[in-house]
C-alpha positions in Angstrom: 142.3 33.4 -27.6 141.1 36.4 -25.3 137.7 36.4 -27.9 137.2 32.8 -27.8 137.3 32.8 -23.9 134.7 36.0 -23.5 132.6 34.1 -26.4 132.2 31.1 -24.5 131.6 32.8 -21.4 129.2 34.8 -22.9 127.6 31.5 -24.2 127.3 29.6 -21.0 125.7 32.7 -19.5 123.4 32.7 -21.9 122.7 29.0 -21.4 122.4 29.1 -17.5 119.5 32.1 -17.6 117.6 30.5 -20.4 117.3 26.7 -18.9 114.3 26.0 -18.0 112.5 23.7 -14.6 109.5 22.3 -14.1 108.5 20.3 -11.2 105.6 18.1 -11.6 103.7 17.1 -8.4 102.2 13.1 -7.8 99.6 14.3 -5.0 97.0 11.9 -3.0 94.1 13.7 -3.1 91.4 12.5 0.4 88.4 14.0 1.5 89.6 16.4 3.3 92.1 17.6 1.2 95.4 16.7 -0.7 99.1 15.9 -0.1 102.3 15.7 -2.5 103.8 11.9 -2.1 106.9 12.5 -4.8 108.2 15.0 -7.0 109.6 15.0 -10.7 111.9 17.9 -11.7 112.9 17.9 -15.2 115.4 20.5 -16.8 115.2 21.7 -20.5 115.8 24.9 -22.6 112.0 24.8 -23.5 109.8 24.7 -20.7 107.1 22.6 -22.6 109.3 20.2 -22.7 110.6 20.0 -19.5 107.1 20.2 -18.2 106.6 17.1 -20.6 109.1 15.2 -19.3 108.4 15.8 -15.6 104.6 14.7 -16.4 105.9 11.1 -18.0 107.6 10.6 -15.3 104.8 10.9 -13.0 102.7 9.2 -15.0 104.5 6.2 -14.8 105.0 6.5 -11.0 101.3 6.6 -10.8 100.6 3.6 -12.9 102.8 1.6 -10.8 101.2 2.6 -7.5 97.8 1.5 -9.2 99.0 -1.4 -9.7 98.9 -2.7 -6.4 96.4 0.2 -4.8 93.2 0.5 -7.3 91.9 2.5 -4.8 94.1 5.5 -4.5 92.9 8.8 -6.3 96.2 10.3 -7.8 96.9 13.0 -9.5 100.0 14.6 -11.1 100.1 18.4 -11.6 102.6 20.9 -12.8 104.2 23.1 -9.4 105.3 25.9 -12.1 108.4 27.5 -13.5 111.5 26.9 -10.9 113.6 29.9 -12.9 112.2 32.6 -10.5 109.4 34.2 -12.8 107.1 32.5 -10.6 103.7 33.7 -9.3 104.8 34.5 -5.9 103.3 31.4 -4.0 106.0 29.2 -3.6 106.2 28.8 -8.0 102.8 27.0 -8.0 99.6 27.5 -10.5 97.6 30.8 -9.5 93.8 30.8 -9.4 91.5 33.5 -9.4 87.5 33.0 -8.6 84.2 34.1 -9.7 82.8 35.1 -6.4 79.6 36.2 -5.8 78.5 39.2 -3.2 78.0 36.3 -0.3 81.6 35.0 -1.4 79.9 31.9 -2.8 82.6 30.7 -6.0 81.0 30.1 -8.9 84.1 29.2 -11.0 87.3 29.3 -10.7 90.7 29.4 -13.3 94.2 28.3 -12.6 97.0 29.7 -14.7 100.7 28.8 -14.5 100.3 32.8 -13.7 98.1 35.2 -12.0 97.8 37.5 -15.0 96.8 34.3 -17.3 94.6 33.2 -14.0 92.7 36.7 -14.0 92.2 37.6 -17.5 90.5 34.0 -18.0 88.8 34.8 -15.1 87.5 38.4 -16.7 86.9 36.8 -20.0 84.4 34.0 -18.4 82.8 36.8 -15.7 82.0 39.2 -18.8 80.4 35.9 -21.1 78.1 35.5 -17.9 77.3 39.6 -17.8 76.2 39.2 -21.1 73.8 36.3 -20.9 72.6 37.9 -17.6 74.2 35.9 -15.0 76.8 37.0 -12.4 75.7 40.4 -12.5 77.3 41.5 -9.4 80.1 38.9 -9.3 83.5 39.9 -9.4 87.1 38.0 -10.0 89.2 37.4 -6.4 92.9 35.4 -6.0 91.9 32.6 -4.6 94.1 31.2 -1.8 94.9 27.1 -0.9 94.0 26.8 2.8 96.6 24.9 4.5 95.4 21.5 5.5 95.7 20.4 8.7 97.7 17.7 9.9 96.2 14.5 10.6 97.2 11.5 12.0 98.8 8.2 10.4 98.2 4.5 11.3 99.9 2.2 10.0 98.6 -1.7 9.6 99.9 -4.8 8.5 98.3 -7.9 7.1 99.6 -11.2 6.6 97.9 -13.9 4.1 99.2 -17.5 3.4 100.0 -19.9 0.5 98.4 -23.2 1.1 99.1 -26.0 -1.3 96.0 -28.6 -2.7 96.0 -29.9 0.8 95.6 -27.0 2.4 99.4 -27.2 4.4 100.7 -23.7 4.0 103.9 -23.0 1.3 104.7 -19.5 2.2 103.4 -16.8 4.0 103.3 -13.2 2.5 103.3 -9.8 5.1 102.3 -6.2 3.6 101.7 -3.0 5.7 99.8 0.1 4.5 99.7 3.9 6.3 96.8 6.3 6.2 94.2 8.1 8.8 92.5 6.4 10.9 89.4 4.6 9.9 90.4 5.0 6.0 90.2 1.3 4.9 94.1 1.4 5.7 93.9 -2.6 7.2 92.2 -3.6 3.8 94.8 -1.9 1.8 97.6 -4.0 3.4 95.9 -7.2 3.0 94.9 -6.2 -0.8 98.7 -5.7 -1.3 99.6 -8.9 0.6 96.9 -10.8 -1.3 98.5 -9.4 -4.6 102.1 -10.7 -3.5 100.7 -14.1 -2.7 98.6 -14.7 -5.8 101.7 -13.2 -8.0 103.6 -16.7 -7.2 100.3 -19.0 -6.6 100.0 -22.1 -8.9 96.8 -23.5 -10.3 96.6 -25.9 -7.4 97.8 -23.5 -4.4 95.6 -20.7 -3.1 95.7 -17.8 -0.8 93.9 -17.1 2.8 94.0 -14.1 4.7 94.9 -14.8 8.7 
């Protein structure tokens, strides 16, 4: 009984170091940079998988918010490994440049660690050596620059169902947030439009107020 006890201890230990967790990211990316809107973590004893997972999730997410905001440029992306063998910034991908003497970046590489991150980096810098380009370029860690806040408005937009006669049936309300001067009022009357014209008959039609 004593061996059975220490063998599934000794199994469960083994279980808890090897599991595997990825995170995958569903991030708005604007003009002046980029922000996470959801997260995904998935849990697995192979990481591929779990990274697999996490992404489908996403994915779907994102097809969804399409659906009713053509206009937003999302992106899902893997954080890293969520075991502790991260990179040392925070578990996300590490990047490394090709910078030249001014600090202008010719290229850049992101690995899900620095080592992977810099030895791409080294294998691309000595490919341009030896074609004569880059001479004098070298490979630095590149670091994300923290973007700074900015402020949110948030709009509303209402748009009516009028029948053949034009007598309203229903009225549908939709509000959107975003910075300021970002198209934010046309993105809540798009999504109001959508609502009305989901439930719109051949002989009813939809105005915006």
């Amino acid at each position: 009984m004593k061996r059975i006890l220490i063998a599934l201890a000794t199994l469960l230990t083994v279980s808890s170091v090897s599991a595997e967790v990825c995170t995958a990211t569903l991030d708005q990316q604007e003009r002046y940079g980029s922000y996470t809107i959801q997260r995904f973590v998935k849990f697995d004893y192979n990481y591929q998988r779990a990274c697999n997972e996490a992404l489908q999730d996403c994915r779907q997410e994102m097809r969804e918010r399409r659906r009713w905001d053509r206009n937003s440029n999302l992106t899902c992306n893997v954080e890293g490994r969520g075991n502790g063998n991260g990179n040392g910034n925070g578990n996300r991908n590490c990047s490394y440049d090709i910078q030249t003497q001014n600090g202008r970046v010719v290229d850049t590489f992101s690995r899900m660690s620095c080592r992977a991150a810099e030895d791409a980096c080294m294998r691309a810098l000595i490919q341009r050596n030896r074609n004569g380009r880059s001479l004098r370029a070298r490979c630095v860690q590149s670091y994300s620059r923290p973007t700074p806040p900015t402020r949110q408005v948030t709009k509303s937009c209402t748009v009516d169902k009028r029948g053949a006669r034009g007598n309203v049936k229903n009225s549908y309300t939709a509000q959107a947030t975003g910075r300021p001067n970002s198209g934010v009022q046309a993105k809540a009357c798009q999504k109001a439009m959508q609502k009305c014209q989901s439930t719109a008959s051949r002989r009813q039609y939809c105005t915006k107020r």
